[in-house]
C-alpha positions, 0 to 999 in steps of 0.5 A: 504656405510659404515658408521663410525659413526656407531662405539663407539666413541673412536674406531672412533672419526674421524665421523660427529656424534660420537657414545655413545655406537656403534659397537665395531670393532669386531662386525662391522668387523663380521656385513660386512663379513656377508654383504660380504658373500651374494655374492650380494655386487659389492662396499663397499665405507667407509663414514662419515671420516673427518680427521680434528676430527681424534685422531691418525687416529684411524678411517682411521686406522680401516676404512682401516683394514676393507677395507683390511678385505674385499679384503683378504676375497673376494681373497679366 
């Protein structure tokens, strides 16, 4: 599991708990390539969304691009 709520909160507000002073996506994106690239993770889910608290979707959004990140590396 990934949490969101890992993230600074103005990268994901959609969270249960939002951040002051949490990953920036461009270190979380690197922190689970890293993850990915031990070969031992068989599932990846992303927790801690709720819609009803997400600005513009700005976490679904990022949640999503780290998702596709996953899929467009683990095809090569």
């Amino acid at each position: 599991s990934f949490c969101m709520d890992v993230f600074d909160a103005p990268y994901a507000p959609g969270v249960s708990a939002p951040t002051i002073m949490g990953l920036d996506p461009k270190k979380g994106k690197r922190i689970l390539r890293s993850l990915m690239n031990t070969e031992k993770v068989v599932c990846v889910d992303f927790a801690e969304v709720n819609p009803q608290y997400d600005i513009d979707s700005r976490t679904a959004k990022l949640a999503g691009c780290l998702a596709y990140d996953i899929m467009l590396n683990k095809s090569k």
